[in-house]
Every structure is written in C-alpha cells, then in structure tokens.
C-alpha positions as CSV (number, residue, x, y, z in Angstrom):
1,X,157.5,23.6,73.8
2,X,159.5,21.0,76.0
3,X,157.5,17.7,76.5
4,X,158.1,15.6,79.2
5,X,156.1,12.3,79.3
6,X,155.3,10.1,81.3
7,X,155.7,6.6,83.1
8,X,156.3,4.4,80.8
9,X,157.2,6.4,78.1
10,X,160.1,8.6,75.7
11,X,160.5,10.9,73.4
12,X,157.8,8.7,71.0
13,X,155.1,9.1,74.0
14,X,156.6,13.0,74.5
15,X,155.5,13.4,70.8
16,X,152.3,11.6,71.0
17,X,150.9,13.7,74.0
18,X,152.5,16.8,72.1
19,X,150.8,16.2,68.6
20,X,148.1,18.3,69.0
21,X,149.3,21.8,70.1
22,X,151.9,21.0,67.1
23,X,149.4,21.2,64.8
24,X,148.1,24.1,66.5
25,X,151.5,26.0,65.7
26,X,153.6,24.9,68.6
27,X,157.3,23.6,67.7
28,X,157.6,20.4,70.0
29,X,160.8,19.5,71.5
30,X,160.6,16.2,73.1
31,X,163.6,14.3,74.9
32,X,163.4,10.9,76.3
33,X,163.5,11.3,80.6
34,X,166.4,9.7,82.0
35,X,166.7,5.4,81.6
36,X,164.1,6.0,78.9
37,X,165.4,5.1,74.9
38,X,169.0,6.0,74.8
39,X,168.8,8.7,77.6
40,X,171.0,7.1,80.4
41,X,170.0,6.9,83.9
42,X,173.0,8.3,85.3
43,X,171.8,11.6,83.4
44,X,169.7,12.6,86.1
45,X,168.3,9.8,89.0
46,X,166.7,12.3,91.0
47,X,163.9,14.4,89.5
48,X,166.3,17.4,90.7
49,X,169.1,16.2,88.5
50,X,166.4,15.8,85.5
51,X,165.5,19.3,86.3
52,X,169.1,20.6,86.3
53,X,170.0,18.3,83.3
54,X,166.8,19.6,81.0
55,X,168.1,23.1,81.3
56,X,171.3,21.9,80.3
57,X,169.6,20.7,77.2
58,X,168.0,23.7,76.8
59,X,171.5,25.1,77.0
60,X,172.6,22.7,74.0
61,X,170.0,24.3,72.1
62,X,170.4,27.3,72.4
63,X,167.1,28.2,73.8
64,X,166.7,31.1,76.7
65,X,163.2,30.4,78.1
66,X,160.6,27.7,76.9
67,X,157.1,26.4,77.3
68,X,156.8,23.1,79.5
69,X,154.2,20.5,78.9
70,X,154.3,17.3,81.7
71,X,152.5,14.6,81.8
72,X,151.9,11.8,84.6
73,X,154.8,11.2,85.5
74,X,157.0,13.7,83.8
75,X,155.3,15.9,86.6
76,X,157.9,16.0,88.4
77,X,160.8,16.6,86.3
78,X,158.6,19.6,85.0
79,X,158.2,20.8,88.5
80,X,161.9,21.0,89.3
81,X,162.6,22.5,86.1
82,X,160.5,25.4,86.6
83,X,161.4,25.8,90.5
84,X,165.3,25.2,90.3
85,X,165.6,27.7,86.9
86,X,162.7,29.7,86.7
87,X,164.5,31.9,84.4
88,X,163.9,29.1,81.7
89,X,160.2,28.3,81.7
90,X,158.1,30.9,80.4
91,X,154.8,28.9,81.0
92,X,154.6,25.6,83.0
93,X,151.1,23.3,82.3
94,X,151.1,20.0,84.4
95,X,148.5,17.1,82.4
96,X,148.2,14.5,85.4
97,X,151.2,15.2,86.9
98,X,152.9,13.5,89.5
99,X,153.8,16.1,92.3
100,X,153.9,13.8,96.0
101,X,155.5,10.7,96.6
102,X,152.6,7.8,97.1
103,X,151.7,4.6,96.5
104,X,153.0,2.8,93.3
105,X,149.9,3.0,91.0
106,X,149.1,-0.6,90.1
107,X,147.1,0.9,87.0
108,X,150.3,3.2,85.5
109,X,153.5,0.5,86.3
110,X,150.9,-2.6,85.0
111,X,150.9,-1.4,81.2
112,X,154.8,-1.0,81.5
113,X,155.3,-4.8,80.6
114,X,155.2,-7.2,79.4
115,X,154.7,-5.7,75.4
116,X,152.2,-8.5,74.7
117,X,149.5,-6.6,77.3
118,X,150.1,-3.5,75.7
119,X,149.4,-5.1,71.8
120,X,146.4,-7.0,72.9
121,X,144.9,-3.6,74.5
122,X,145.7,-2.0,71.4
123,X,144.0,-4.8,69.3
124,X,141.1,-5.0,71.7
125,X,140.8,-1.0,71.7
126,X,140.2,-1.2,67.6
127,X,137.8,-4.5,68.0
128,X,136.2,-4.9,71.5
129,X,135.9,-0.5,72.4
130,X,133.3,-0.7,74.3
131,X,134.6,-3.3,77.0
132,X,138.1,-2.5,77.3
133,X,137.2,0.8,78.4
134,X,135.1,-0.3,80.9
135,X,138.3,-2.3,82.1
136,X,140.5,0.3,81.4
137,X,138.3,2.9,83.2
138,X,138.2,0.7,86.6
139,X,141.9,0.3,86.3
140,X,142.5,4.4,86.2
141,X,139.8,5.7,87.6
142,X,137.3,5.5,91.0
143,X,134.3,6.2,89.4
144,X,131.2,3.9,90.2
145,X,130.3,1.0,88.0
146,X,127.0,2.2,86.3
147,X,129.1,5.6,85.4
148,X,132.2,3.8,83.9
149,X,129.6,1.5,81.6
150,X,127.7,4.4,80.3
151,X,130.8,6.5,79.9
152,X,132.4,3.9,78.2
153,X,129.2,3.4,75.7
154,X,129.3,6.7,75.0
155,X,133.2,7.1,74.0
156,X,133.1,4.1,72.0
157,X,130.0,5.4,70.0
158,X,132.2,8.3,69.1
159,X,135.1,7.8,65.7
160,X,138.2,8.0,66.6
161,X,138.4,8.7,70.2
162,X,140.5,5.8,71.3
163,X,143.2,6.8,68.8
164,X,145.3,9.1,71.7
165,X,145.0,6.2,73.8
166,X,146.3,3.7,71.4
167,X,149.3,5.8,70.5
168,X,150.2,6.2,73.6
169,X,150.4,2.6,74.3
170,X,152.3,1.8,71.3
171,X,154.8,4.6,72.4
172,X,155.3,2.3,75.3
173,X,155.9,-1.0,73.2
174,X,159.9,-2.0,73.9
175,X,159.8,-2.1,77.7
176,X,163.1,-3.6,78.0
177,X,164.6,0.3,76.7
178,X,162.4,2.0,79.1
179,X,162.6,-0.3,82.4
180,X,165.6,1.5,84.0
181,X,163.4,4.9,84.1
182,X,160.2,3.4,84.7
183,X,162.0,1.8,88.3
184,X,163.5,4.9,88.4
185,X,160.1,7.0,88.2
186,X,158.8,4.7,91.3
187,X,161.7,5.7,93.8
188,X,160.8,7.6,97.2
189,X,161.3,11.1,96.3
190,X,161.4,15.0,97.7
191,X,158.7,17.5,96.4
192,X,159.7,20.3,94.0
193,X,160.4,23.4,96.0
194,X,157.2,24.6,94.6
195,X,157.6,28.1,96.0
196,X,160.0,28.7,94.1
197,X,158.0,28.2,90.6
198,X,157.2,31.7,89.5
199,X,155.9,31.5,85.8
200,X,152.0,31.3,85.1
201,X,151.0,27.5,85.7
202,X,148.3,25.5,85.0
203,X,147.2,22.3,86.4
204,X,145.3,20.0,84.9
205,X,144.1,16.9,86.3
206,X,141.0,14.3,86.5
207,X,139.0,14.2,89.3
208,X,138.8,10.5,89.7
209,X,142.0,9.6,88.9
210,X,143.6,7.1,90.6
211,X,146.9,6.5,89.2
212,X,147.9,9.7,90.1
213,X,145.4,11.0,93.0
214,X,144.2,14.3,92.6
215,X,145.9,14.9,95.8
216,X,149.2,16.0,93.7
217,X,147.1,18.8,92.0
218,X,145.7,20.4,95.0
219,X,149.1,20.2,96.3
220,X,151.0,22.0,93.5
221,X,147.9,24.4,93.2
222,X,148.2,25.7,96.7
223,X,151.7,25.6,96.9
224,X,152.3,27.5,93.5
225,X,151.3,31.2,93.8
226,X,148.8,32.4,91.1
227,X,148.7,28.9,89.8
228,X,145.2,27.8,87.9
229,X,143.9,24.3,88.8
230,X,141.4,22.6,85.9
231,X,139.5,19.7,86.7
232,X,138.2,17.2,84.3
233,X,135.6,14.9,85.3
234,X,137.2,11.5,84.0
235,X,140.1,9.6,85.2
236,X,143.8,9.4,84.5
237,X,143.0,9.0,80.7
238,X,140.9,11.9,81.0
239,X,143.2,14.5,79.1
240,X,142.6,12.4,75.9
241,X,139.3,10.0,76.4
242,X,136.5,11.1,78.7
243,X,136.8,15.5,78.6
244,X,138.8,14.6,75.2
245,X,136.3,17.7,73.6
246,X,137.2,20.3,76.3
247,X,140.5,19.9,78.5
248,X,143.1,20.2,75.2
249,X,141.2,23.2,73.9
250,X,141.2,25.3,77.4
251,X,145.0,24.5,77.9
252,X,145.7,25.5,74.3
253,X,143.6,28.6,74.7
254,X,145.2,29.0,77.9
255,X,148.8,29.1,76.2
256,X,147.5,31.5,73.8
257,X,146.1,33.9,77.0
258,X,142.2,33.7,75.9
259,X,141.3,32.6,79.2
C-alpha cells in the first residue's frame, strides 16, 4: 500500500495515517511528497509530476500495480496517480482528500509552524483533552457550538483516542524540512482528469469538514465512474477522532471486498 499524506506532513505522517491497516496485514510503503524531508521539490511541483514521479517509484521498486491510501492533502497526488497510470493502482481510497483548488484552509497551513504550536497541542491534548478539542473541533470543523462541546466530552471520556491525533502532529514537528512542500501544496492547481481513474475507489470524507470542504468529495465521487462515497459525521479529524470506531474499519473491510 502506497501512502501519501498530507499537508504538513512526510513519510513519518505517511506511516502514522498507515499504522493501522499495517497491523491489519497491509505492507506500507510511504515516501515523503515532494519539498517534504529529503524529497526535493523539483521532483514533482505539480501534482501531475507527483503522479508521474510515484509511478516512477513504483518502477524503482519493482512493483506492477499497488493499493493507494491519500490523505488531505496527498488527495491530489493520489488522484493523478491513478488517472495518468491507471495500470498501477489496483485500488484507490481518498481519507479527506483534496480534489478542487479553494481557499487556503486557515485550520490545515496554521498547525504547519511554528513547532512550538504543534508541542503545546500535543501537551494540552495529554493534560487539558477536553478543551483543546473543543478548539481544535472549531478550527476543522462547522459544526455548532453545543455539538462540538458535547462531542468533545464524549471523546475525551474515551482512553486513548487522541493518540492518532497526537502522532500526527508530532509527524509534523521540523517545519523548516517540510515548508517548501507545504507552499507547494497551496499553489493554484488543475483537477485530476478524473475520468480517466478506472480502479474501484472509495471516498471518504467528513461532512463538516472545513479544511478540506466536502465539496472535493462530491466532486471526485461524480466524476469517478463506480466510485463509493462514505460520509462520516465529524470534521477534518474525523477519519481518526469523532467516527474513529467506524470509518477505519469500513475502508479496511472495503479493501478486503466485505462490503
């Protein structure tokens, strides 16, 4: 499985988001993107290129066809991928993917830097739960006040369910190696010929997200024949906090064709 993460990221967030379907059998392969920890930008500084230049990489390894797992904003990269070699993904699922150009997302490029921000929501994740997800819900999501505080009770009641979250932010610590493809990420781009992606595809995204609007799903879905869309209720930390208990297990049983 080829994991592509997301904005900020590399190949430690790559591993983080692909932890669990390794432990559910799945051998993870997970490069940093281009301008992210040691990967230059002049690798690929369109998402095109990053398409063109993972299936080089799969070249390298000798590897005919492969699963791809995207996140945020590895959506992109995934996308072009699977529509410019379609021969080389046998499965494409999409986690929050970016798919249309929009707005920059304050709430994704804010925990880029500085590393300090990202420690203290680390620290206050472990010692003040309840509260920084309130915050953290507002900054991701559009749900309405009195929802976010009694979601947030409830996940912090819960052991261990800020632990995704927390690695994932300390896969983002060292900013200064990732800044080139986090600018990058942000740059006007062209759509993915979608048309053109012809392997089974699931999208996955939360229905209040507002880093990366669930406009991009609906967009992929209906431009991606046979595609499956999956909504969680929660926002863009949905995948791993708020539908934590159901999203990883449908796309795993989705890889293993139970659905």
């Amino acid at each position: 499985m080829l994991a592509l993460h997301g904005t900020p990221g590399g190949w430690d967030q790559g591993l983080v988001a692909g932890e669990y379907l390794r432990l559910n059998g799945f051998r993870i392969i997970a490069p940093s993107r281009p301008g992210y920890l040691g990967t230059p930008l002049s690798t690929g500084r369109t998402f095109a290129e990053q398409g063109d230049a993972l299936a080089a990489l799969l070249d390298a390894l000798e590897i005919d066809r492969i699963i791809a797992f995207a996140v945020s904003g590895g959506g992109p990269a995934g996308y072009e991928l699977a529509a410019r070699h379609p021969d080389r993904v046998a499965k494409l699922v999409q986690v929050d993917g970016v798919c249309i150009p929009g707005p920059i997302p304050g709430g994704l490029a804010g925990i880029g830097v500085p590393d300090a921000l990202l420690r203290a929501q680390i620290w206050l994740l472990a010692h003040a739960t309840e509260p920084t997800l309130r915050v953290l819900l507002r900054l991701f999501g559009s749900e309405s006040t009195a929802v976010r505080s009694e979601r947030a009770a409830k996940l912090a009641a819960i052991p261990g369910r800020t632990a995704l979250l927390e690695a994932t932010f300390r896969s983002s610590l060292g900013s200064a190696r990732r800044r080139q493809g986090m600018k990058n990420d942000f740059t006007p781009f062209t759509p993915a010929p979608l048309e053109r992606v012809s392997c089974p595809t699931l999208i996955v995204h939360g229905r209040s997200d507002t880093a990366v609007p669930p406009s991009n799903a609906e967009y992929a879905h209906e431009h991606i024949a046979g595609s499956e869309l999956y909504w969680m209720d929660g926002s863009h930390l949905a995948f791993g906090l708020e539908a934590a208990d159901t999203a990883p297990a449908y796309v795993l049983g989705w890889l293993r064709d139970e659905h």
